[in-house]
C-alpha positions in Angstrom: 29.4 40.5 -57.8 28.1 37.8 -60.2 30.1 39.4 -62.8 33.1 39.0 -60.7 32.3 35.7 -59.9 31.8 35.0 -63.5 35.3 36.1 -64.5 37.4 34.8 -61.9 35.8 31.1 -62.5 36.5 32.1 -66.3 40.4 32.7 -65.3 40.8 29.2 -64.1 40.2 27.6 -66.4 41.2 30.0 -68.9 45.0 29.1 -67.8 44.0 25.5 -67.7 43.4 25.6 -71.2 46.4 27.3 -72.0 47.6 25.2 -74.6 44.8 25.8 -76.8 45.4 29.5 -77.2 48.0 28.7 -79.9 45.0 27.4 -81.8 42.7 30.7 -81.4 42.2 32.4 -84.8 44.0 35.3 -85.3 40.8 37.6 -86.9 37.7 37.8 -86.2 35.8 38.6 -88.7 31.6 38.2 -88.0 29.3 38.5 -90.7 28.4 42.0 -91.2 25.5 43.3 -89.1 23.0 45.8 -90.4 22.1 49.2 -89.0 18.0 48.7 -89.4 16.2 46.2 -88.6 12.7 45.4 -89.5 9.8 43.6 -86.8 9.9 40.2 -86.8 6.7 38.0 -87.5 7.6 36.0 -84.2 6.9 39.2 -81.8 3.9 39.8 -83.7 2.9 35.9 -83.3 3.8 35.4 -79.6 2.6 39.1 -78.8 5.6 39.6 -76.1 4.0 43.1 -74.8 0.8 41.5 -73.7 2.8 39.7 -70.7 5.2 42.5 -69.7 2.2 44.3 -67.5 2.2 40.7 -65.4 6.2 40.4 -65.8 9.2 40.9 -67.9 11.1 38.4 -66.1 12.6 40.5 -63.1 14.6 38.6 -59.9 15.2 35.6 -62.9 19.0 35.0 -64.1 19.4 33.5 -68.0 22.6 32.2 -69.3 23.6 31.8 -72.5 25.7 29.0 -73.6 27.1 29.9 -76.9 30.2 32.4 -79.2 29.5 35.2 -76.9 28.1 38.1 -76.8 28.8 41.5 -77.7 27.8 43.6 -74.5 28.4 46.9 -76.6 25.3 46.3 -78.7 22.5 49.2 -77.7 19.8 47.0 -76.7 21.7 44.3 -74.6 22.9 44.4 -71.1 24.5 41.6 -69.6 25.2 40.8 -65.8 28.0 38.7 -66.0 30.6 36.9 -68.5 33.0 33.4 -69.2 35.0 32.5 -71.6 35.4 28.7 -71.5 37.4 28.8 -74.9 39.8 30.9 -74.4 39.8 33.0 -76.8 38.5 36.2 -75.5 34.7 37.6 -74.5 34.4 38.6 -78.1 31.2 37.3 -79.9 33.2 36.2 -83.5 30.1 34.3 -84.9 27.4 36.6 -84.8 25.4 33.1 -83.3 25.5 34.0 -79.2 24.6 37.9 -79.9 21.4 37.0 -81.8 20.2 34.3 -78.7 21.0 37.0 -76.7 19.0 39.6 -78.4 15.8 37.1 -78.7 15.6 36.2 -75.0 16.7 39.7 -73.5 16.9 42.6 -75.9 16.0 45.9 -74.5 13.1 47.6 -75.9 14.7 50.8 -77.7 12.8 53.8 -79.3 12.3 53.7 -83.1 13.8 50.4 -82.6 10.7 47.5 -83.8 12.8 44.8 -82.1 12.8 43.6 -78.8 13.4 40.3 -76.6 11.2 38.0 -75.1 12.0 38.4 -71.4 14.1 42.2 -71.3 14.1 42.1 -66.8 15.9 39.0 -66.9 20.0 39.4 -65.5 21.5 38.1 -68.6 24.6 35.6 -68.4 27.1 35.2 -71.2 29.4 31.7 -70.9 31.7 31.3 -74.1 32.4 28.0 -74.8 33.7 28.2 -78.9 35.0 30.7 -81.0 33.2 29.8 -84.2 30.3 27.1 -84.9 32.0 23.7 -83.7 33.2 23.1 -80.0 33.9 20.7 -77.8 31.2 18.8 -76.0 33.8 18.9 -73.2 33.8 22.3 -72.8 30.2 22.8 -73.4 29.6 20.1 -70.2 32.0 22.5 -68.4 29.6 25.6 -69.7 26.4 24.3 -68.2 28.0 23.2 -64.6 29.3 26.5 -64.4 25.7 27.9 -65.3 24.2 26.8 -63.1 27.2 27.1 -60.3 26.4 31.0 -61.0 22.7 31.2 -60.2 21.0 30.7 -63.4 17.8 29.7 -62.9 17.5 28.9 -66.8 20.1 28.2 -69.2 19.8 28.5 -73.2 21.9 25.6 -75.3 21.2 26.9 -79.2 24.1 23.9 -79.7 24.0 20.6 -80.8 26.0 18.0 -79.7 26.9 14.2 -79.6 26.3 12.2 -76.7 28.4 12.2 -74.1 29.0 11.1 -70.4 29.9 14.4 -69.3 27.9 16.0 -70.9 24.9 13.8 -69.6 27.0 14.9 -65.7 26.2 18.1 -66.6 22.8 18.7 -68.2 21.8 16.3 -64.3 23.6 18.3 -62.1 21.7 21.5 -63.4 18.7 19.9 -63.2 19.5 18.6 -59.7 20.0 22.6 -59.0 16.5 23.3 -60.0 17.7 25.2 -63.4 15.1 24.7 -66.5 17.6 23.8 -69.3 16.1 24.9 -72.8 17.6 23.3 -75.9 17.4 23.3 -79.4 16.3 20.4 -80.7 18.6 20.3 -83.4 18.5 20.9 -87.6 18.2 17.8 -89.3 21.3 17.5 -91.5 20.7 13.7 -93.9 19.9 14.1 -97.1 17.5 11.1 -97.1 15.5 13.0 -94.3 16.1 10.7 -91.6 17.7 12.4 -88.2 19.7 11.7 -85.4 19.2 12.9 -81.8 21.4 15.5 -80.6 22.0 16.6 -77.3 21.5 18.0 -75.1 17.9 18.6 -76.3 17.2 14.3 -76.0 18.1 14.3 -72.3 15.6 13.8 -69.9 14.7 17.1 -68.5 15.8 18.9 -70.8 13.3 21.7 -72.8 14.3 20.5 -76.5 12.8 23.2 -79.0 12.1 22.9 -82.4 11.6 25.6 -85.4 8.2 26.8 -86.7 6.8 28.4 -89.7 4.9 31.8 -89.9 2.4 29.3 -90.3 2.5 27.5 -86.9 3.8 24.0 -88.6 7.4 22.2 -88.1 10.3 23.6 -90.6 11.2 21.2 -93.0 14.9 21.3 -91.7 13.8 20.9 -87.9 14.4 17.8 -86.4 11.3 16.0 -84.9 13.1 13.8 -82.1 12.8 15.1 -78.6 10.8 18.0 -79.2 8.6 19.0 -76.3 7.1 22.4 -77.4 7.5 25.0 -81.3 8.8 28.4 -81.3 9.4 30.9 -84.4 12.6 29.3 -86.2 12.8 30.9 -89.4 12.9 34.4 -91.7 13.7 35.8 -88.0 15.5 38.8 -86.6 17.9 40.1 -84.0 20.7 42.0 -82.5 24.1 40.9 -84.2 27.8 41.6 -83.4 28.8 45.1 -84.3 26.1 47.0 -82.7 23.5 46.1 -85.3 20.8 43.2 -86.4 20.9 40.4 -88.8 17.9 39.1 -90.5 16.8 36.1 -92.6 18.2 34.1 -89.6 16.9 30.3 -89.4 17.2 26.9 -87.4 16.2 25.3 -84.0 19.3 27.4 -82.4 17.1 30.9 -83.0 14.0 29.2 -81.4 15.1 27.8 -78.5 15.8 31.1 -77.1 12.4 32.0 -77.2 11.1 29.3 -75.1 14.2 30.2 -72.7 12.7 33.7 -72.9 8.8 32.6 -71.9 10.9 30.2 -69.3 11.8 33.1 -67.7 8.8 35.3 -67.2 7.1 31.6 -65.7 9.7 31.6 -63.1 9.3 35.4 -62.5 5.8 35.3 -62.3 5.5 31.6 -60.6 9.0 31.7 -58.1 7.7 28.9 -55.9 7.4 26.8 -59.0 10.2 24.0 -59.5 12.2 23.3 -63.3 9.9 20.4 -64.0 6.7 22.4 -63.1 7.8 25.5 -65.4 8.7 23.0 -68.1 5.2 20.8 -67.2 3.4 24.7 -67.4 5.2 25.9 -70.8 3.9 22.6 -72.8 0.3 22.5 -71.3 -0.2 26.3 -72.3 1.4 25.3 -75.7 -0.9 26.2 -79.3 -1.1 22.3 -79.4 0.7 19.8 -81.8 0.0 20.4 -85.5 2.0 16.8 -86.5 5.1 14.6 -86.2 8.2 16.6 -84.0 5.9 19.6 -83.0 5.7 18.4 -79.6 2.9 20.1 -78.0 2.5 22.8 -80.5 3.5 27.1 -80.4 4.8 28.2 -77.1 2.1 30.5 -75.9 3.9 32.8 -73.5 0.6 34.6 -72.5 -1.3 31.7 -71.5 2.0 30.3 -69.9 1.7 33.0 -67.6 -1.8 33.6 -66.9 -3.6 29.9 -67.2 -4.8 28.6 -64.2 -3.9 24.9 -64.0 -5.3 22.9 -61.2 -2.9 20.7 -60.8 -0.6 23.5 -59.6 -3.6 24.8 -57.3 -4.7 21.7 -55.3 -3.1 22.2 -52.1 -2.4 18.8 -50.2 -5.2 18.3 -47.6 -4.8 17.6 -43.7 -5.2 14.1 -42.6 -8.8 13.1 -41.5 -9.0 13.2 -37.4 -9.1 9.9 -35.8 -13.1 9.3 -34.3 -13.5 10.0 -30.7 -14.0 7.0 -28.7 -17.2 6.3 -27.5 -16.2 7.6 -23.9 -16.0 10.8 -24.9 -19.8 11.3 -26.0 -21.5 11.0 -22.9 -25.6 9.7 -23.4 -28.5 11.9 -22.4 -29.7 10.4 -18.9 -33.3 9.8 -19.7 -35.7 11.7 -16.6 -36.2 10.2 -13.4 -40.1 10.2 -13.3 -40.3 8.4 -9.6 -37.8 11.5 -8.6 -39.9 14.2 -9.8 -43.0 12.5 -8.7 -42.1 12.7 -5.1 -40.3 16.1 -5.4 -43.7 17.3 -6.1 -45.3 15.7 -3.0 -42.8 16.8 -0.6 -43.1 20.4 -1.9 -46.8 19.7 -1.8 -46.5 18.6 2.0 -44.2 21.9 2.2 -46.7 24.1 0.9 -49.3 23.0 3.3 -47.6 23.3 6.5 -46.6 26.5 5.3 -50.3 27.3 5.1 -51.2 25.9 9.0 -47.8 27.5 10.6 -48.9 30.9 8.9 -52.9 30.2 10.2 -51.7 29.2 13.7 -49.9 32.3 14.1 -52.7 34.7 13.6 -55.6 32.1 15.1 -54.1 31.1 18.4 -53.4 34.7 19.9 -56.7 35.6 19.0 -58.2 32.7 20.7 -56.1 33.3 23.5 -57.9 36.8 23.7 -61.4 35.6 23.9 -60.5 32.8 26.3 -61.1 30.5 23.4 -65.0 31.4 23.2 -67.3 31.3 20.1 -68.1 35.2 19.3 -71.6 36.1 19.6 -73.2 37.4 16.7 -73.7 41.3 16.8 -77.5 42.1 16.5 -78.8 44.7 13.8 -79.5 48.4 14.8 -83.2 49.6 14.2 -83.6 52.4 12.2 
């Protein structure tokens, strides 16, 4: 049904973009993908299998924002599809199949690769057809997101600011949707960066790249970043049914963190976007310098750390004091009371005794005509 949903939202405004079809390219040509693929020092770092026996991110919907995805790959399986550019479902870059593989790739035999969060229902919202879009459209991908259920949506883009844009990214938030970013590839050749969005919004999960190491990439931008992930000399799936390697930048590490954000909201549901951000960054490696944010994501500890903030239920209010007329005072003994209690059973007693003596005296005396008895003399032997 969300697949349905999915395409017939996708139909709208495919033929409100009509015009723009005359602009579609007319190959598509990916980079060539590669029929082996070798494991990736990031599933070795972030040690993805230790969490699956807690949760692989079942009952939690992902979309990704991005060129697509190619849903006849082996190891991915998505639950629904847009195409915001029309130009076709068709992954042409390479770009949206390897964020796809990263967050949701399906374990396969003989196959040393595998995503982050494989029991997550997958979303796949095309918004460009090759690495530049429109920030327009990409506002329109997100609201659409998030009008479809996701409960966390990946953005491996970076973009200018924008007011619509801004609309967007805050009425996903306001929909409870943990919005993971990149944080964006620093691209001045004096070193200094800009801020791209939507990884600066407020709210917004901005990721930057790490090093086998744990440090920042020297290409990753340092603004915004809230938390690291593996960014660089990575693997994944890649359009043509096979993998790509050697694959760097913020965009291939913000899908991880999308990935860990979905096994928190598996394993936490009750938990809100800000809570599953607030839990991602306090289980984090810790911050190793300038734009590492709070360090590695540490999808283990993000699912099994116990933080008290999250455990302290809210207490009941205190019960007013009773008044003072509901305590009633010990009456102290009444000593005059028990005092002549006791001489009137006393008094009771007593005549008890002469009622009981006159009733077996008097009909004797009556007997003997009330005369002494005279005293019996002894018998003689």
């Amino acid at each position: 049904m969300i697949g349905r949903a999915l395409v017939a939202s996708s139909l709208a405004l495919h033929l409100a973009a009509a015009p723009a079809l005359a602009q579609a390219p007319a190959r598509c040509e990916p980079k060539r993908a590669s029929p082996a693929i070798a494991e990736s020092w990031a599933q070795r770092r972030l040690n993805l299998q230790s969490v699956w026996h807690l949760t692989r991110g079942e009952g939690v919907t992902v979309a990704v924002i991005d060129s697509g995805v190619d849903e006849t790959h082996p190891q991915l399986r998505l639950a629904g599809k847009a195409d915001l550019s029309g130009t076709g479902y068709r992954d042409c870059v390479g770009h949206g199949t390897a964020v796809a593989g990263i967050i949701a790739g399906q374990p396969r035999d003989g196959v040393p690769f595998y995503g982050v969060a494989p029991g997550v229902r997958l979303l796949s919202i095309k918004e460009s057809n090759d690495t530049r879009g429109e920030v327009s459209v990409l506002a329109k991908a997100i609201q659409t997101a998030a009008d479809e259920g996701a409960d966390v949506i990946n953005v491996s883009i970076q973009a200018f600011d924008q007011p619509d844009l801004k609309a967007a990214v805050n009425y996903a938030l306001g929909r409870d949707v943990v919005i993971v970013a990149a944080a964006g590839n620093q691209e001045k050749d004096d070193g200094t960066s800009t801020p791209w969005y939507p990884a600066a919004y407020d709210g917004v999960l901005a990721v930057g790249s790490a090093t086998p190491e744990g440090g920042r990439s020297t290409f990753s931008s340092p603004n915004a970043v809230a938390v690291l992930a593996p960014g660089q000399d990575l693997s994944s799936t890649w359009t043509g049914r096979g993998y790509q390697s050697k694959l760097e930048g913020t965009s291939y590490a913000a899908p991880y963190v999308a990935g860990v954000a979905a096994l928190v909201r598996s394993r936490f549901p009750k938990l809100n976007q800000l809570q599953v951000r607030r839990r991602i960054a306090l289980t984090a490696d810790g911050a190793s310098g300038k734009g590492t944010g709070a360090g590695m994501v540490n999808p283990l500890l993000a699912v099994t750390m116990v933080l008290p903030s999250e455990q302290v239920a809210v207490a009941p209010p205190v019960p007013p004091p009773l008044p003072a007329s509901a305590v009633r005072k010990a009456v102290p003994p009444d000593q005059r009371s028990i005092d002549v209690a006791t001489i009137v059973a006393a008094g009771g007693l007593s005549l008890a005794g002469v009622v009981i003596a006159a009733w077996i005296l008097v009909p004797m005396g009556r007997r003997r005509g009330w005369r002494p008895g005279s005293a019996q003399a002894p018998i003689d032997g």
